[in-house]
Every structure is written in structure tokens, then in C-alpha cells.
One Martini backbone bead per residue (centre of mass of N, CA, C, O) as a GRO file, in nm:
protein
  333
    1UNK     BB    1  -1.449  14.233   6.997
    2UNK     BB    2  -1.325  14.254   6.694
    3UNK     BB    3  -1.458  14.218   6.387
    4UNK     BB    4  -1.300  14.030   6.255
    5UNK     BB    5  -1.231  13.823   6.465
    6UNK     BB    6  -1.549  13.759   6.516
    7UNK     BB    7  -1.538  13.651   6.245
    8UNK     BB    8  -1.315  13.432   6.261
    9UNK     BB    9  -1.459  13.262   6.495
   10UNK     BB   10  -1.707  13.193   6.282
   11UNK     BB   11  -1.550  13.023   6.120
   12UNK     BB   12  -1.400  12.810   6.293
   13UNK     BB   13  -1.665  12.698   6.376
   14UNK     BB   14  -1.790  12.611   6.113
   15UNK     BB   15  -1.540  12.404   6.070
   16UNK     BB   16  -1.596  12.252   6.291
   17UNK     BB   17  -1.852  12.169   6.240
   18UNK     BB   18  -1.826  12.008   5.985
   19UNK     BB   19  -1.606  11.797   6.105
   20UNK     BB   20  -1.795  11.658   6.273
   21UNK     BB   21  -2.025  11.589   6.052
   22UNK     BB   22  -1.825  11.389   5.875
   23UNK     BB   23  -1.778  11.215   6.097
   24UNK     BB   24  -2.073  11.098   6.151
   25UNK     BB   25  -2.052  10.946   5.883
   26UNK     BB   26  -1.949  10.747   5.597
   27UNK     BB   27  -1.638  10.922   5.700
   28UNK     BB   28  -1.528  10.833   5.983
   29UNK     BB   29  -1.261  10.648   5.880
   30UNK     BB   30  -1.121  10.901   5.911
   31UNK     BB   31  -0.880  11.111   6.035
   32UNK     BB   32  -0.826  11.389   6.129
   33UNK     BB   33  -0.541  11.439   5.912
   34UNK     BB   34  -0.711  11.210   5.658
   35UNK     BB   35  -0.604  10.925   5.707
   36UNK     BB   36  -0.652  10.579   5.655
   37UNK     BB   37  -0.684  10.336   5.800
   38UNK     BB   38  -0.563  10.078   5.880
   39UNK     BB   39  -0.595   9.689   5.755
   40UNK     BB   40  -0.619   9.333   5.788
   41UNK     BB   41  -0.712   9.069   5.568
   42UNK     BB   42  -0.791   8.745   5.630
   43UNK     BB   43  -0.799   8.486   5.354
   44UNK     BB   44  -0.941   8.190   5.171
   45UNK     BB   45  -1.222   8.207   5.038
   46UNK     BB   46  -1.216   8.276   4.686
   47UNK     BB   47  -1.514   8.285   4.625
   48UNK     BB   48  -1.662   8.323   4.894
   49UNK     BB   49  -1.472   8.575   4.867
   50UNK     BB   50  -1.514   8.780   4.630
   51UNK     BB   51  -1.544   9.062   4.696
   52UNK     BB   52  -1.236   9.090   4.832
   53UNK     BB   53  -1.084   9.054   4.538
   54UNK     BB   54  -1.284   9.266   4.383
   55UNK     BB   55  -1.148   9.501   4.530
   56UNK     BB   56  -0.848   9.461   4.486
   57UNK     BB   57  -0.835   9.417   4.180
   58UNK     BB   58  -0.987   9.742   4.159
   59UNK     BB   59  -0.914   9.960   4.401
   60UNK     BB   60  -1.180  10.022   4.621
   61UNK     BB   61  -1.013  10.130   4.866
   62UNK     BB   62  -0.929  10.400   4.783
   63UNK     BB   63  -1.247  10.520   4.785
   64UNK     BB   64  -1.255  10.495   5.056
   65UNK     BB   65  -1.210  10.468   5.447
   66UNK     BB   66  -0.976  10.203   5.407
   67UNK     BB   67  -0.649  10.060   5.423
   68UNK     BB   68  -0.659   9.763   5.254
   69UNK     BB   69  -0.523   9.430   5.325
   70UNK     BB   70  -0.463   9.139   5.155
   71UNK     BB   71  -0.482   8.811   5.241
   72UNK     BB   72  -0.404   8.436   5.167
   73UNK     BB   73  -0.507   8.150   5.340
   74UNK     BB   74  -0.519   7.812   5.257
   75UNK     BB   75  -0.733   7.831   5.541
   76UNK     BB   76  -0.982   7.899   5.774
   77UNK     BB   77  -0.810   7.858   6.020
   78UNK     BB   78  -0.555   8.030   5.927
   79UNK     BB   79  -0.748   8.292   5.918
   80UNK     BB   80  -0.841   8.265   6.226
   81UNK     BB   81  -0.563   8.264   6.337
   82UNK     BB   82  -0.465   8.540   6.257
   83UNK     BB   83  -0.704   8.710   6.404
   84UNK     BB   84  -0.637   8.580   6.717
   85UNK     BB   85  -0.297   8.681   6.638
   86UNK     BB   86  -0.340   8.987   6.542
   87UNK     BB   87  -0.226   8.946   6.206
   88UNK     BB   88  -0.557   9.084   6.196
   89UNK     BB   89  -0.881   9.216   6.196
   90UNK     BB   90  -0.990   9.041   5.936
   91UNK     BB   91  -1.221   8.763   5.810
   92UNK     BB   92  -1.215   8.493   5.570
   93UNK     BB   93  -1.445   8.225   5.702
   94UNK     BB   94  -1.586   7.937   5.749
   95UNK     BB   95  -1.829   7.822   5.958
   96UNK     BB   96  -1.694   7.664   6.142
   97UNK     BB   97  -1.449   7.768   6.271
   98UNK     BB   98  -1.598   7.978   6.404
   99UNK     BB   99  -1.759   7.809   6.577
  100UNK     BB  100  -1.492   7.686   6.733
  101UNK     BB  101  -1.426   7.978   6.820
  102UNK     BB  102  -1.658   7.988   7.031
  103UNK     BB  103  -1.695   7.757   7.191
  104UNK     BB  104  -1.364   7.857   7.289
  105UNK     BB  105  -1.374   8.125   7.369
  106UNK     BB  106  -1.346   8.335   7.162
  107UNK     BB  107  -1.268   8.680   7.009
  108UNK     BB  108  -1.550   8.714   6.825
  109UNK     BB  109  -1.705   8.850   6.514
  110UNK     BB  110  -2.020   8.844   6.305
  111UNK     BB  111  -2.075   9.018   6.061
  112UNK     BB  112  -2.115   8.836   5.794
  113UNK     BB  113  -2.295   8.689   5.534
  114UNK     BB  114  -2.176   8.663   5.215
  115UNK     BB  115  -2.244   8.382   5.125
  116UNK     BB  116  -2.353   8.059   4.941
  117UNK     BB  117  -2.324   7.668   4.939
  118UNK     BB  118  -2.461   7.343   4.807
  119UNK     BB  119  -2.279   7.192   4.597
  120UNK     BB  120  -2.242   6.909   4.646
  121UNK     BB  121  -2.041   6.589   4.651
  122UNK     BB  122  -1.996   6.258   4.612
  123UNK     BB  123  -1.701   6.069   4.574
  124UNK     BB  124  -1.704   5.803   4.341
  125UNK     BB  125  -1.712   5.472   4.195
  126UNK     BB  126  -1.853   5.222   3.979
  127UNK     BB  127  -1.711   4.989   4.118
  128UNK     BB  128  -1.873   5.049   4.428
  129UNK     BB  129  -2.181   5.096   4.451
  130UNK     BB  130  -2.250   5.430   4.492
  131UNK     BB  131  -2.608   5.539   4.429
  132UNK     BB  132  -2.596   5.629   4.739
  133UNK     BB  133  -2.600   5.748   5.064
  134UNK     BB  134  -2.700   5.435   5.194
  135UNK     BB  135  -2.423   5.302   5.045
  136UNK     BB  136  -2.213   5.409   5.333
  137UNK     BB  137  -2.240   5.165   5.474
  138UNK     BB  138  -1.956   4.999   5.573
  139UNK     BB  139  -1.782   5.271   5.413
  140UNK     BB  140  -1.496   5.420   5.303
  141UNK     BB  141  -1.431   5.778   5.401
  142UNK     BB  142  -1.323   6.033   5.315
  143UNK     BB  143  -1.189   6.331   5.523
  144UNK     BB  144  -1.139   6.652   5.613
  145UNK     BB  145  -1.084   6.706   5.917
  146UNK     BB  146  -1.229   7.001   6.069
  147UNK     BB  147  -1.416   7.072   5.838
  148UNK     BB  148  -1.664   7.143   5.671
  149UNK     BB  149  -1.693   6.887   5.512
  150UNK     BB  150  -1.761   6.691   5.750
  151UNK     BB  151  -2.015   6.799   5.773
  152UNK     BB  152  -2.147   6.763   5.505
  153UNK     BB  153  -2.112   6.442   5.569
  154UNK     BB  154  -2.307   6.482   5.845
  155UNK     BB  155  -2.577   6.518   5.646
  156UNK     BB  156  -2.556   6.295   5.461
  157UNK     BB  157  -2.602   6.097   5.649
  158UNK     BB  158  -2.845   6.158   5.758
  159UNK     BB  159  -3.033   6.191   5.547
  160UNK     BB  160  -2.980   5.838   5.566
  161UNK     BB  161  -2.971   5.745   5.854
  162UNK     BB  162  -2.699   5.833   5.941
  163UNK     BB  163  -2.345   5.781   6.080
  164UNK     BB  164  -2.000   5.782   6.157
  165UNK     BB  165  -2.049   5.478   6.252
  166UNK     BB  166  -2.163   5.370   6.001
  167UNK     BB  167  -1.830   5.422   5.885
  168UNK     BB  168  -1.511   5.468   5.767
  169UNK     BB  169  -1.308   5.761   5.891
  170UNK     BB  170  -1.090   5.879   5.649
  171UNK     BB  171  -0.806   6.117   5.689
  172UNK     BB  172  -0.773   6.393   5.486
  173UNK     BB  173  -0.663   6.588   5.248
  174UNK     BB  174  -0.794   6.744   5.013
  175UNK     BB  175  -0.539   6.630   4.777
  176UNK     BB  176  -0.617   6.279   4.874
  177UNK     BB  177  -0.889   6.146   4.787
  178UNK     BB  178  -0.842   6.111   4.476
  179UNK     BB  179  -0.557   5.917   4.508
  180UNK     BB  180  -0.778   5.677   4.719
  181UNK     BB  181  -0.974   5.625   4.487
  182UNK     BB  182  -0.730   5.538   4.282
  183UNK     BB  183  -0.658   5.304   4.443
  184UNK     BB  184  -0.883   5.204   4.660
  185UNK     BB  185  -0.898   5.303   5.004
  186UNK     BB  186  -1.150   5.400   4.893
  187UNK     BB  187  -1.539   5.446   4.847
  188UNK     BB  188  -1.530   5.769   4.925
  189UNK     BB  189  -1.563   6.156   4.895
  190UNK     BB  190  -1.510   6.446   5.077
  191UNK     BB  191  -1.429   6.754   4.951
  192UNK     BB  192  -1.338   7.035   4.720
  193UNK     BB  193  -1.468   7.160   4.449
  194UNK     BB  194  -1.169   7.221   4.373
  195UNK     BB  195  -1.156   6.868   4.319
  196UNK     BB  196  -1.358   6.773   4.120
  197UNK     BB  197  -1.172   6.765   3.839
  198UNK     BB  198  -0.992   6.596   3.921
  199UNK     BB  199  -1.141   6.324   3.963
  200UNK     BB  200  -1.229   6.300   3.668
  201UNK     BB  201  -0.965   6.292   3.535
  202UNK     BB  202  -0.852   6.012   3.692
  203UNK     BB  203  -1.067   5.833   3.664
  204UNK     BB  204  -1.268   5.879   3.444
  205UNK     BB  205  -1.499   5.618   3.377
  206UNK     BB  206  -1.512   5.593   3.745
  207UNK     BB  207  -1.664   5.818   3.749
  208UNK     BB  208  -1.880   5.887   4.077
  209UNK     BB  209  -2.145   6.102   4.175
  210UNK     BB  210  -2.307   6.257   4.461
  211UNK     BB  211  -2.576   6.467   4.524
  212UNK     BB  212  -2.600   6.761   4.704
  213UNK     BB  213  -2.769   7.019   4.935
  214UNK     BB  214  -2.830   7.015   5.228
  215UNK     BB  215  -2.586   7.209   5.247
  216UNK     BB  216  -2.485   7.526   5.363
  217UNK     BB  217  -2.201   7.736   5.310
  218UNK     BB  218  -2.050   8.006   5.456
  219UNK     BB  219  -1.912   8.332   5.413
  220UNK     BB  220  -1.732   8.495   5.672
  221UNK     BB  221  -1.720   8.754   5.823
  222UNK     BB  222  -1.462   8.870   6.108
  223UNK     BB  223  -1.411   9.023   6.383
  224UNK     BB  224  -1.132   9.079   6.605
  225UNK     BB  225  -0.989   9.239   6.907
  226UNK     BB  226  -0.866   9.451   6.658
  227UNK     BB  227  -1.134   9.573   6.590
  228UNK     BB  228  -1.323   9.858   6.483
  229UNK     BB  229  -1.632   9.945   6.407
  230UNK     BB  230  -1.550  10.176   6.194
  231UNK     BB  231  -1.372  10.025   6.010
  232UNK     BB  232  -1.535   9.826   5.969
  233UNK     BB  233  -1.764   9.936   5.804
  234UNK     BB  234  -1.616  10.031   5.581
  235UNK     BB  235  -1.547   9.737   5.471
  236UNK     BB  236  -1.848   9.689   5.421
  237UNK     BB  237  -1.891   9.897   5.216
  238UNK     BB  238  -1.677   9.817   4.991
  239UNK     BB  239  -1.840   9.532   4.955
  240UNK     BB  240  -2.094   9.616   4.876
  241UNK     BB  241  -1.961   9.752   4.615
  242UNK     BB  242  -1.856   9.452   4.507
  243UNK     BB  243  -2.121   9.308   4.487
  244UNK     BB  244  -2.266   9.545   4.266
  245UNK     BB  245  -1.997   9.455   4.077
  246UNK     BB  246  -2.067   9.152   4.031
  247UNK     BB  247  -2.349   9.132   3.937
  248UNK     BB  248  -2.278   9.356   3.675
  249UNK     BB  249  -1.970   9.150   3.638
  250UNK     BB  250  -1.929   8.832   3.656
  251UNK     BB  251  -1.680   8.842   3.410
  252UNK     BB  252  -1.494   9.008   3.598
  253UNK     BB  253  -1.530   8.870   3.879
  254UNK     BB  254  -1.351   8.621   3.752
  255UNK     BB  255  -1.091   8.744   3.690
  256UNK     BB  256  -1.049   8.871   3.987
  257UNK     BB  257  -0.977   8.616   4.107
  258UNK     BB  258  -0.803   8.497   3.962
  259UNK     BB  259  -0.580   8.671   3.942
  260UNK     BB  260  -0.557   8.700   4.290
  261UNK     BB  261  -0.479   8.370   4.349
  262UNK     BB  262  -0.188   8.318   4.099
  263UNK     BB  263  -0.242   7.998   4.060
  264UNK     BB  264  -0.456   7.832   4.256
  265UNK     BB  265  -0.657   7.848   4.004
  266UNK     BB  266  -0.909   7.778   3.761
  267UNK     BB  267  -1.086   7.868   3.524
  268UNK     BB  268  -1.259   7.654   3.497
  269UNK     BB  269  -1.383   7.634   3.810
  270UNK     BB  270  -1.479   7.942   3.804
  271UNK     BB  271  -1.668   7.948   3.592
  272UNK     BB  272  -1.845   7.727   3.726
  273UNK     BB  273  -1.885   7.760   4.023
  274UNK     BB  274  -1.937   8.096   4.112
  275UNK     BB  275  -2.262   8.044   3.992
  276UNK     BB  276  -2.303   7.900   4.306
  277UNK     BB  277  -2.299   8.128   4.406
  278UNK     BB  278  -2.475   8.359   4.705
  279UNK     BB  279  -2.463   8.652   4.727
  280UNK     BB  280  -2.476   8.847   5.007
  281UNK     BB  281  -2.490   9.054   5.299
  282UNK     BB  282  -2.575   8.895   5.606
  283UNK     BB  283  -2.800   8.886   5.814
  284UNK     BB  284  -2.987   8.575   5.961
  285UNK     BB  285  -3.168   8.346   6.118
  286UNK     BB  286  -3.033   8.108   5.917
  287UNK     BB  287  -2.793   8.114   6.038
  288UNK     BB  288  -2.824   8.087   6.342
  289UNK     BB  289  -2.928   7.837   6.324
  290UNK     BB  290  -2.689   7.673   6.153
  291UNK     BB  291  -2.489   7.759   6.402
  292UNK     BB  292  -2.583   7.598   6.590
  293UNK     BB  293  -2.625   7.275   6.463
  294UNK     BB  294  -2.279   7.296   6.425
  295UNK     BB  295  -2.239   7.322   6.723
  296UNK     BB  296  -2.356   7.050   6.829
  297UNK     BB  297  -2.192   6.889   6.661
  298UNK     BB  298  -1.898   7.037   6.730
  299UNK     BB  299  -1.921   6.874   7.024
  300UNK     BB  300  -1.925   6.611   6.992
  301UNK     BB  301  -1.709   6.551   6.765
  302UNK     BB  302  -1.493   6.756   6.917
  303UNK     BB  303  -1.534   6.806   7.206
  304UNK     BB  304  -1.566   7.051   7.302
  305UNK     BB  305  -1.664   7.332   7.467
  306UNK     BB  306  -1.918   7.460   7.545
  307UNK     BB  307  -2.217   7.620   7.473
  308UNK     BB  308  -2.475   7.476   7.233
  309UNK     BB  309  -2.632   7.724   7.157
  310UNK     BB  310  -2.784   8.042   7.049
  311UNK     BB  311  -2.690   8.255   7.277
  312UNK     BB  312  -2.426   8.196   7.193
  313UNK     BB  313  -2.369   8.262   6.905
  314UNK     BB  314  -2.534   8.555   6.920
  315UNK     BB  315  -2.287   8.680   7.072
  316UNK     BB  316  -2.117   8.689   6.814
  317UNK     BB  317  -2.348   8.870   6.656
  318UNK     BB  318  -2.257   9.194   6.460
  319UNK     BB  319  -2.468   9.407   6.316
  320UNK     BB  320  -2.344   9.718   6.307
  321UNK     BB  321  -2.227   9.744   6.054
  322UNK     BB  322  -2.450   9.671   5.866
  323UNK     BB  323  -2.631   9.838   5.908
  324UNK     BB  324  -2.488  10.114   5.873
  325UNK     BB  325  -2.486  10.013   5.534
  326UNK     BB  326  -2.774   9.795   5.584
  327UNK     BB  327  -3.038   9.727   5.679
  328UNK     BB  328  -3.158   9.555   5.527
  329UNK     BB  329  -2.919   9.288   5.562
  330UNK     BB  330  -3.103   9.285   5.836
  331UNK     BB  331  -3.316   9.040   6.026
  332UNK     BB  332  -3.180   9.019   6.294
  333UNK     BB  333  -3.336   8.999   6.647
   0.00000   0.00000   0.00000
């Protein structure tokens, strides 16, 4: 081979050796020819999954490694259904959902526990004498079941040693409760926090609330079967860096939640409620515990099939990506 061809041959290698350097690192998920994959994350929680809107709202996604778009959808189980339809390859859902398409053998991934919410309240009237949760025995209670709600509602029953055969459940919809409350057609209700001023200002001086905590609600990063390692991967380190912009600028990413809402939330709501959320993407031990104990209720409650286990659970929980991007924010082994 001639000296020139030898340099040439010498070069073309060294360039290849490069782009597969690249590739391995965690710019993996550009293609060959240079573009970003595109996914389609669809979100439900817009507190609970603050890193995702304001990702969107500040156009993180462009320094990344992939081109993400958000949708965001009514509720969590219309975003789990999304994902579980092709329509998206990312959710952002809380806990319940998860957990009854785990039960129901679907084909889903928890990647992240984005986010966590203790802050529940019992909503009921002066006038009903409801000054603790013993006092819901033998009285009826609002709530949309199927979702997170009626679960907190079945925490708060446990702790006062009830259940809801102890209570007459009013099935309504979230924006449902505050008119029923102020009709009179139930004794309290457990809806969602954004509803909690509305309920206060049509109630007025009769509005009054049992505090709760006993319930986390989490707000999971989810990935359904068209959605590859790699992708999950870029897009969980973009949320990472959307968490430490959260962390640094607390009123600027409840800016970008509210604009990213369009007008779904209030200034008032957000201010108020977002500091109660507790953000950091983890995996933990406790995350297994809660969707287990949630797993068991959702099995009994809604009939579900499926084994309610831990064994089952754990196997829908997919640490590689956070790992790859955050080896600490796992801790679940």
C-alpha cells in the first residue's frame, strides 16, 4: 500500500474509532447520520410531573439527545392509555394507573418516581360534624374512583379503623364533589388538590377540611413496548437537568408549568400547591413497598387479575435508564 493510501486508511480508522467512542457515551442516542430520535411523552400530572413541562417550556430537549414532544392528557390513565395504544412511548402517571395495568399483565416499564404528594384533605361542611375521619362511619363520601383519590380515601378510612363498606361511596367525577358538597347529597369528599379552592370559595363559611398525610402519591415516569433503552435513557437525563432547574429556580419553573397548562391551572393553585411536592427521580425500596400495599387494595377493590406481590411489581420496575443517568437515584436492589 502506498504511503498517502496508508495515511488515508490510518485516518478513516481513527475517525471510526471516534464515532463509536461517541456512541457509547451518553450521546448514544443520536443515529448515525447525526438526527435526534424523536418519542412522544404523554403527561397527565402537571405538578406532579413539573421536570416534563418544564423541559418543554424552556426547550431542553433541543440540548439533548432526543426530540421529545409533550401531550399532555386529561388523566393519568387516559396518558397510561396512550402509551399502552402506540400513541406515545413515555407516560407520566401516578401510582394507581401503573399499578392496575401492571396487574393486568400490560406490557409497561417504571422508570422513575418523578415526584411525591402527602398533602390530602378531607373536604366537608361545618354543618355535618365531620371533625375527624372516625367521624365517616355510616356517611357518604364523594369520590372518582378509579383513581389515586379513592385510594387516599381508603388510607384515610384505615387509619380510623374503617373501610368502605363502613361509608356509603358516592362515585363522582373530580369537578363533581364541591357541587355535591354544597347541594348537600354527600357528608365530605376526597377529589383532586386542584379543586381544593374551588370547594372553599363556593362552600364560604361553611367549608371545612380533615388534613391527611398518611398517603404518598407518586408521580411515575413510565415506558410502554415501543420505547428502547437508549431513548428512555436521553430523556431521563434531560429531566434530570429540568429537576436541578426546578430545585434553582422554584418560581420560575412554576412560570413554565402554568404556561405549558394553557389555562387548565391557576396561578393561585400553583403557587400554593407546587411546594408541596416533593421532586428527585429515584427508585427506592419504598416506592416497591407503596406499589405493592396499592397492588393489593386495586386487586380486591376493582377485582382485578394478576398477582398482587411484590415479585410482580418488581418486575415491571426498570432501573436502567436512571441508573445510567444517575447511578445514585437508585437505591431499589
Amino acid at each position: 500500500m502506498s504511503r498517502p493510501r496508508a495515511v488515508a486508511a490510518a485516518l478513516l480508522a481513527a475517525l471510526l474509532a471516534a464515532v463509536t467512542t461517541a456512541c457509547s457515551d451518553g450521546s448514544a442516542a443520536r443515529t448515525a447520520g447525526g438526527a435526534r430520535p424523536s418519542v412522544t411523552i404523554a403527561a397527565s400530572d402537571q405538578l406532579g410531573g413539573a421536570p416534563v413541562y418544564l423541559a418543554q417550556e424552556r426547550g431542553l430537549w433541543t440540548d439533548g439527545d432526543v426530540a421529545a414532544s409533550v401531550t399532555t392528557q386529561p388523566t393519568g390513565r387516559d396518558a397510561l392509555n396512550a402509551v399502552l395504544g402506540g400513541q406515545a412511548q413515555l407516560g407520566v402517571v401516578g401510582d394507581l394507573p401503573a399499578v392496575t395495568a401492571a396487574l393486568g399483565g400490560r406490557e409497561l416499564r417504571i422508570v422513575a418516581d418523578l415526584s411525591r404528594f402527602t398533602d390530602w384533605r378531607l373536604l366537608t361542611r361545618t354543618d355535618r360534624g365531620v371533625t375527624g375521619l372516625a367521624a365517616l362511619k355510616d356517611r357518604k363520601v364523594g369520590v372518582p374512583q378509579g383513581t389515586n383519590v379513592e385510594y387516599a380515601l381508603s388510607r384515610m378510612l384505615a387509619s380510623a379503623a374503617l373501610s368502605a363498606s363502613d361509608v356509603t361511596v358516592v362515585n363522582l367525577a373530580p369537578n363533581q364533589v364541591t357541587p355535591a358538597l354544597a347541594r348537600g347529597d354527600i357528608d365530605a369528599g376526597v377529589t383532586f388538590p386542584s379543586f381544593y379552592d374551588a370547594a372553599r370559595t363556593a362552600l364560604g363559611e361553611r367549608y371545612a377540611e380533615v388534613a391527611f398525610t398518611g398517603y404518598t402519591a407518586r408521580t411515575l415516569l413510565i415506558a410502554g413496548p415501543s420505547a428502547d433503552e437508549k431513548t428512555t435513557t436521553a430523556v431521563v437525563r434531560t429531566l434530570l437537568r429540568a429537576q436541578r432547574e426546578l430545585a434553582a429556580d422554584p418560581a420560575g419553573a412554576r412560570r413554565a408549568v402554568l404556561a405549558q397548562s394553557k389555562g387548565a391551572l391557576q396561578a393561585s393553585y400553583v403557587d400554593a400547591f407546587q411546594p408541596r411536592y416533593a421532586y428527585g427521580a429515584t427508585l427506592s425500596p419504598e416506592l416497591l413497598t407503596e406499589l405493592t400495599q396499592e397492588a393489593a387494595w386495586a386487586k380486591t377493590a376493582q377485582k382485578l387479575p394478576g398477582a398482587a406481590d411484590g415479585a410482580v411489581i418488581r418486575g415491571h420496575l426498570d432501573p436502567a435508564p436512571l441508573t445510567a443517568a444517575d447511578p445514585a437515584a437508585v437505591t431499589l436492589r
